[in-house]
N, C-alpha and C positions, 0 to 999 in steps of 0.2 A: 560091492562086487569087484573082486580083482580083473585086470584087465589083460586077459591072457594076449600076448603080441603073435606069438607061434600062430592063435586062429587065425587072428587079422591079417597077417601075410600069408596067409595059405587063403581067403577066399580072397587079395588084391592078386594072386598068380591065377587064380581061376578065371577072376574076371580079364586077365590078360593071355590068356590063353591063346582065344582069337586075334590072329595075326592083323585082319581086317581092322579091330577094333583098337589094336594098341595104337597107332597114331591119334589119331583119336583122344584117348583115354590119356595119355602121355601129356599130350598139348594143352588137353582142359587142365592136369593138376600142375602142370609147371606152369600154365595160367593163371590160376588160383593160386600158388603157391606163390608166385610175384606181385600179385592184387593184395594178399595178404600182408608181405613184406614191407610194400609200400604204404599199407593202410599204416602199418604198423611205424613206419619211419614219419611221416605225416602229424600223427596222433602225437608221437611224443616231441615235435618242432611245434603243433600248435600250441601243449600245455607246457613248453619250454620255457621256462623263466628269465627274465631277463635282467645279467647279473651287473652287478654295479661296485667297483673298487669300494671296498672297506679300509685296508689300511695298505699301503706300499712303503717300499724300501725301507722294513724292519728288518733289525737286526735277529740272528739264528731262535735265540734264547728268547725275545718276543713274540716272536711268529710261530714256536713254539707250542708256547701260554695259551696265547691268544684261540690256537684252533684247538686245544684241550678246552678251553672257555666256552668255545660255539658249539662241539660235537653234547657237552653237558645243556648246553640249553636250546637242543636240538632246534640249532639253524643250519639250513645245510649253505656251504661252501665250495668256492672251488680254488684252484690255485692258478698265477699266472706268475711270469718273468722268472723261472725258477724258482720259483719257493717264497718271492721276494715282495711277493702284490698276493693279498687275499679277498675273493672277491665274494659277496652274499647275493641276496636276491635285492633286487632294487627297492622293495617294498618295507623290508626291514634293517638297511642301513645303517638308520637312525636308531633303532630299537637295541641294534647290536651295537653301536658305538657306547651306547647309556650304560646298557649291560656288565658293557667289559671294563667301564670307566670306573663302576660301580666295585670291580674288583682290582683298580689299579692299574686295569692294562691301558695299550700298553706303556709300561714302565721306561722305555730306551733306556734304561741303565741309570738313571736320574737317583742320586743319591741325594736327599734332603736332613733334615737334623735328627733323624733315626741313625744316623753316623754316631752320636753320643749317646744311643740310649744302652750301647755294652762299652765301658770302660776298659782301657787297657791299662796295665804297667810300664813303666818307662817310657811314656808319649813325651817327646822333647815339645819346648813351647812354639817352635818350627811346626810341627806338625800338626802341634793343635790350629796354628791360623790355617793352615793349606785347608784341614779337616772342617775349619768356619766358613772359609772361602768356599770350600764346596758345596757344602749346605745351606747358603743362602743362596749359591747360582742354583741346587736343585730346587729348592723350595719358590722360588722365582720362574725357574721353568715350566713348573706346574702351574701355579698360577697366570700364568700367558698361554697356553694350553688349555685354557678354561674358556678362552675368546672362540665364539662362533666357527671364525675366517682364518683360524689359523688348526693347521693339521699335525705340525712340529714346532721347536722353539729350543734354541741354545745359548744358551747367558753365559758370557764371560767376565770378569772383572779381574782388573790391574789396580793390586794396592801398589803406593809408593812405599817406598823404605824410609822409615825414620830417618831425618838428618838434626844436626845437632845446630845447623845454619836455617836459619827460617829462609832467609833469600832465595838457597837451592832447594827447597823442600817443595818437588812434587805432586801433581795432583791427580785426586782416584780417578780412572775411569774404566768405561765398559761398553760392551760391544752384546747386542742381540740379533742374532740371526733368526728369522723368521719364514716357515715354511707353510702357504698358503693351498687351500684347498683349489681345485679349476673353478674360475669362473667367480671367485669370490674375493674379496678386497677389505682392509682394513680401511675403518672413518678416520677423517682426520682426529676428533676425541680420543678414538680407541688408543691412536700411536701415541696420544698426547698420555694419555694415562698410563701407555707402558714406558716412556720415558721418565716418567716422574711418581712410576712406582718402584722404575729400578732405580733411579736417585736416592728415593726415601729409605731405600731398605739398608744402603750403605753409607756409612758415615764421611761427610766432607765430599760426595761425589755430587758434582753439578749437572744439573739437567743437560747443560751445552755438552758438559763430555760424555754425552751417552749417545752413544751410534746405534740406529734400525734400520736394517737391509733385511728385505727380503730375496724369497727364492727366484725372484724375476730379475732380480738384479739393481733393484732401486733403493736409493737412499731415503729411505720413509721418513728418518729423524729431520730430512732439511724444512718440512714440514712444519717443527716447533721454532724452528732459527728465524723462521720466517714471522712468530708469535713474540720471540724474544725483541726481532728488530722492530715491530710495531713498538712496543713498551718502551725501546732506546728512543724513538724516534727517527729512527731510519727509512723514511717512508718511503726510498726510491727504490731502495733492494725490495720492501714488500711487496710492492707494486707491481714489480718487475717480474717477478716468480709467482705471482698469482696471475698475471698476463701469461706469459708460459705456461705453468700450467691448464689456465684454460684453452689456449690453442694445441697442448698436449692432450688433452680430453677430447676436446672436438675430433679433432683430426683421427684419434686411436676409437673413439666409437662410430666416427664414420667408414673408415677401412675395415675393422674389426667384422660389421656384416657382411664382406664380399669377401676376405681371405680366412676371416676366424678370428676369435679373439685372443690366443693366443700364436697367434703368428705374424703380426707385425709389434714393431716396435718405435716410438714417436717421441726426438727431443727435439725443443724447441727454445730459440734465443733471441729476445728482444733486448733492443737501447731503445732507451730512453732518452727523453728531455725532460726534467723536471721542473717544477717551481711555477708558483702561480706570477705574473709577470704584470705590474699594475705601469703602464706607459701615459705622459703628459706632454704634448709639442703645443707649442704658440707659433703661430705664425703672422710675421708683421708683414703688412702690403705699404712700401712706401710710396708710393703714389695714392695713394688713398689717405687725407691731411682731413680731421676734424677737429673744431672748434672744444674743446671740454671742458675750460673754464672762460670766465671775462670779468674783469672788476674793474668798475671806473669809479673815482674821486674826484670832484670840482671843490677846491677852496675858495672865496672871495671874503675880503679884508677892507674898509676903509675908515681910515685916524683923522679927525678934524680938533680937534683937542690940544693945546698947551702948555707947558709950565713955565712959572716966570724963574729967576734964575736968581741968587740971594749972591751978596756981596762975598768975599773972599774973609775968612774967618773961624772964628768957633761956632757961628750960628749956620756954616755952612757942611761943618760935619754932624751934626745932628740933623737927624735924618727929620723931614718936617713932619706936622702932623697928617698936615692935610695938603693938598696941592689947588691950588684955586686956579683956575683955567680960566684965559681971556680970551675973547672974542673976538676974531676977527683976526686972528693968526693964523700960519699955513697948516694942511692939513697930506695924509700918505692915506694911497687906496693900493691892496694887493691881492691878486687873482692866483690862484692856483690848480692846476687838472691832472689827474694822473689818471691815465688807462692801462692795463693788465689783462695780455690775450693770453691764455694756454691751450697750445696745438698738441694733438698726441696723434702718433698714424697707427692706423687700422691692424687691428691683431685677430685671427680665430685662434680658437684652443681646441685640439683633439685629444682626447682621453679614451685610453685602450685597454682592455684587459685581456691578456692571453690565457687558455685554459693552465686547469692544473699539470697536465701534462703531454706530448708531442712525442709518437710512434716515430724513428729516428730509421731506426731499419729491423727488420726482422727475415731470420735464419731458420728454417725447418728440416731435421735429417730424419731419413724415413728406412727402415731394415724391412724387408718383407721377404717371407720365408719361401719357398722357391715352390714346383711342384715334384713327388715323389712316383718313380716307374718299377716295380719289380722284375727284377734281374737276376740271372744266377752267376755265380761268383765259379773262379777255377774248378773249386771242389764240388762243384751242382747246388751250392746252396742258394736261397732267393735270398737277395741282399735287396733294401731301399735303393735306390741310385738317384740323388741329387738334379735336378732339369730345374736351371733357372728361368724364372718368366722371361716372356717378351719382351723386347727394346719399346715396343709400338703399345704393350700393355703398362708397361713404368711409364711411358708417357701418358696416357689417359690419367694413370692415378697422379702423377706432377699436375698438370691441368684440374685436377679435382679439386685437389690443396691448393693449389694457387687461386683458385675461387674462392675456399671458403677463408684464408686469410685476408684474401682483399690486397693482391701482390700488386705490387707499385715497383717498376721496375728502376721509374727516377731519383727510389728511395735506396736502390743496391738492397731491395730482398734477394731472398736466395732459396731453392726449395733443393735437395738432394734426393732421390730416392735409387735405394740399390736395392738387390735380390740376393740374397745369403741365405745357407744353411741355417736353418735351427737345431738345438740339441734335442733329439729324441722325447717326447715329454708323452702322457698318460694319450695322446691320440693313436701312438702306437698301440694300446693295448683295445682301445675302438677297433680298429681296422681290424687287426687277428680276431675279433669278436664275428664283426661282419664277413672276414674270409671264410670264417666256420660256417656261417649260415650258410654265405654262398656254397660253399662245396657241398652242403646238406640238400640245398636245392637242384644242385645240379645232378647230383647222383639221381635224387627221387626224379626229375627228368628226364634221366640217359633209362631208366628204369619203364618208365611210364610208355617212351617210346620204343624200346624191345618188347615190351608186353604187347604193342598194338601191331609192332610189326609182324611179329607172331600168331596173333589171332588175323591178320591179315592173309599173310603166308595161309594158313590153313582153309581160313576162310576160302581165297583164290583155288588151291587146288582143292576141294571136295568139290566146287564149283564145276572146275575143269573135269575130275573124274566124272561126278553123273552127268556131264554132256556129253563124255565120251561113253557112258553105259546107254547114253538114248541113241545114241549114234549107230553104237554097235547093233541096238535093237530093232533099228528101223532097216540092218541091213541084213538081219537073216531074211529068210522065205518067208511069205505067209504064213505056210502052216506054223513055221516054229517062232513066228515074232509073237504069234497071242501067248503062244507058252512061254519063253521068255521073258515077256511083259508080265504076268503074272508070278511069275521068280522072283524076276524085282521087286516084285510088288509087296508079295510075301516077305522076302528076306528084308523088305525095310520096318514092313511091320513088326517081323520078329525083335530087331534091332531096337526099335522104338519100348517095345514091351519090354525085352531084356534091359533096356536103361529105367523104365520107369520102375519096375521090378527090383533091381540097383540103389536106386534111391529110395527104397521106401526100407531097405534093412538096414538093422540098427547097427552094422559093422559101417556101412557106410557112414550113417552119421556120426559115426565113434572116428573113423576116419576122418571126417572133417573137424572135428573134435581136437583129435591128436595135431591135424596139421595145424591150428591156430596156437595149437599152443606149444608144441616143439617141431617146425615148421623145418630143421634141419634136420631130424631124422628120416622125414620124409623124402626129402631132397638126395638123400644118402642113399636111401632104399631103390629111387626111379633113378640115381647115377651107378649104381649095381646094375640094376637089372639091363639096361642100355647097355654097356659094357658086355651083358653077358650075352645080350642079342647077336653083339656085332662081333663077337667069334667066334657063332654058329654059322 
């Protein structure tokens, strides 16, 4: 059954007829009619979705793709930073990244060895290396792009030029910039495998000369240098950059839960002492004399014996045979003593070992990113405006750090911490996230409280009018106060009947009908007829 409009405002002019009742009638539907609106702006904040960056800062021609890609696999989308952040629902992300990966998106212009599969005429041999240099950085790209923690990825590589001199003949290398997702971090392995996957893919190019920097600004490859000097032998430099690093970690996850994790920044510089140190002293006490050897020797000797003596001759150089001893000739007795003392004075021995190694001094510089006030610019625009912390809050967080390294001031540590700008990074697009809500909340609030001031308002004066009708009626005469009283009485009955009576026809309900579901034509019709009240 069509819904003829001409009836339906021809019995809402009837029932406005009475003058008595148009306030009334007026105040209930533009009550209703704000009950409704709010119901209605409520309803769709509660089953609002909450959306979550899918891919940012593509180029035209991907971002393109990409939302042709979403609209066929009906995910819905929204757009942010001009065209330049696409963002989905938080729940399907992941679902959309596999999707789109699935068809190649997005591509950033990554040319891989699809460069050769249409042949040209006259390619000089110039061209063909640039056209192999490019295809192995695209097909490289991808391949790094395949890592969890990483959301972009750019490979470069520098061949050297042929020389005819081996001496000057340079060497390959290459650079990888790396653009990491919020909140997520390449392993040490991961860096290790893309350094020495982009080594392997090109010829003569050494692990050492391959550089990884990511988007934060850090040198990822110092990482392997630090694997290379373990394998030289270098154990101080290792040692030293895995001490740093650990008070780099500590320190950047301890600040990281009070200001954010991306909003501080933490390097750190230790000296060293190295070498394991093996120490020997002796110490002699010379007043302290002990005996530590003694040898004594007694000799005694005594000769009573003779020989007789032979004439002058040849029987006297032959030697005899025998010597025949006489009796009663003189005789030689001889004594001999030797003693042998060895003194030696009193020695200890102290034997030291110093550890492997001795904290010499350590250095900690600290960036922490300031806080942000909204402000409008010459032309009315809100701009961010910069507010750096506290003098009295950089000192709590110095005192923090200096606890947790264990600051020795006798050692010349040093702790720095400043308050600086950060570049604009994905919290900006949080916050317009949450400024939206908020302004969605506030509106349905500024809302919620005209609707009550209003049924307030009305509420108060009918209040006021029937105390001024009992007033009136207690101030005629007797005779005519019963009559009176019964007027009232009557015309409220009527009143009551004529609205139950109201509600129970099907234009009404159709009325309510229409205002739920094109609640501005309504509003159009009670801003007409008001209008036309007030130039009678």
């Amino acid at each position: 059954m069509a819904i003829n409009k001409e009836v339906i405002i021809n019995k809402i002019k009837e029932i406005f007829q009475d003058k008595a009742k148009q306030k009334y009638i007026i105040g209930g539907l533009v009550g209703l009619f704000l009950i409704i609106l709010i119901a209605i702006l409520i309803t769709k904040n509660l089953h609002k979705e909450d959306y979550a960056v899918l891919y940012s800062g593509l180029a035209p021609d991907d971002a393109g793709n990409i939302l042709t890609a979403l609209s066929q696999e009906n995910i819905p989308y929204k757009l942010e930073g001009n065209g330049t952040i696409i963002m989905v629902p938080k729940d399907k992300v992941y679902d959309a990244r596999l999707k789109l990966a699935a068809k190649g998106l997005p591509s950033g212009k990554v040319v891989g060895f699809e460069i050769f599969e249409e042949p040209k005429l006259g390619t000089t041999q110039f061209q063909e290396n640039v056209n192999y240099i490019r295809a192995v950085e695209g097909e490289l790209t991808r391949t790094i792009k395949q890592l969890d923690a990483v959301m972009d990825a750019k490979v470069n590589i520098a061949l050297p030029k042929d020389s005819i001199f081996v001496r000057q003949e340079d060497e390959a290398k290459a650079s990888v910039v790396i653009k990491l997702w919020p909140d997520k971090d390449l392993t040490k392995e991961q860096i290790k495998a893309i350094v020495f996957l982009v080594s392997r893919a090109v010829p003569n190019l050494k692990p050492e000369n391959v550089t990884v920097v990511d988007n934060r600004g850090r040198v990822l490859s110092d990482l392997i240098d630090e694997e290379s000097a373990n394998e030289s032998g270098d154990k101080t430099v290792d040692l030293k950059r895995k001490l740093e690093r650990q008070l780099e970690k500590d320190i950047q996850s301890m600040l990281a839960k009070v200001v954010g994790p991306e909003r501080v920044v933490v390097k750190a510089s230790v000296e060293l002492e190295t070498g394991r140190v093996h120490q020997k002293d002796e110490i002699y006490d010379p007043d302290k004399v002990a005996v530590v050897s003694e040898r004594k020797i007694k000799e005694s000797e005594t000769e009573e014996s003779q020989t007789i003596n032979a004439p002058p001759g040849t029987p006297t150089n032959v030697p005899p045979v025998m010597n025949t001893p006489v009796m009663g000739g003189g005789g030689k007795k001889k004594e001999k003593s030797d003693i042998t003392t060895n003194y030696d004075v009193s020695k200890s021995m102290i034997e030291t070992q110093k550890p492997l190694f001795t904290i010499k001094k350590i250095s900690v510089g600290v960036m922490i990113d300031g806080k942000y006030k909204e402000v409008k610019d010459k032309d009315g625009n809100i701009i961010r405006q910069f507010e750096p912390r506290s003098q009295q809050e950089l000192q709590s967080y110095e005192n923090l750090i200096k606890s947790a390294i264990g600051f020795d001031p006798n050692r010349g540590d040093q702790v720095t911490v400043i308050s600086v700008p950060f570049e604009a990074t994905s919290t900006q697009e949080e916050v317009s996230t949450k400024q939206q809500n908020l302004i969605m909340y506030v509106i349905a609030g500024i809302l919620l409280l005209l609707i009550l001031g209003l049924l307030a308002f009305i509420f108060i004066k009918k209040k006021k009018q029937k105390k001024e009708e009992i007033i009136t009626a207690t101030t005629l005469s007797a005779p005519l106060a019963g009559v009176a009283a019964e007027a009232l009485a009557k015309k409220y009955e009527e009143e009551k009947s004529l609205m139950s009576e109201i509600e129970k026809l099907p234009e009404y309900l159709k009325i309510l009908e229409i205002a739920e579901e094109n609640p501005q034509m309504i509003a159009n019709i009670i801003t007409k007829w008001i209008k036309e009240d007030a130039k009678k």
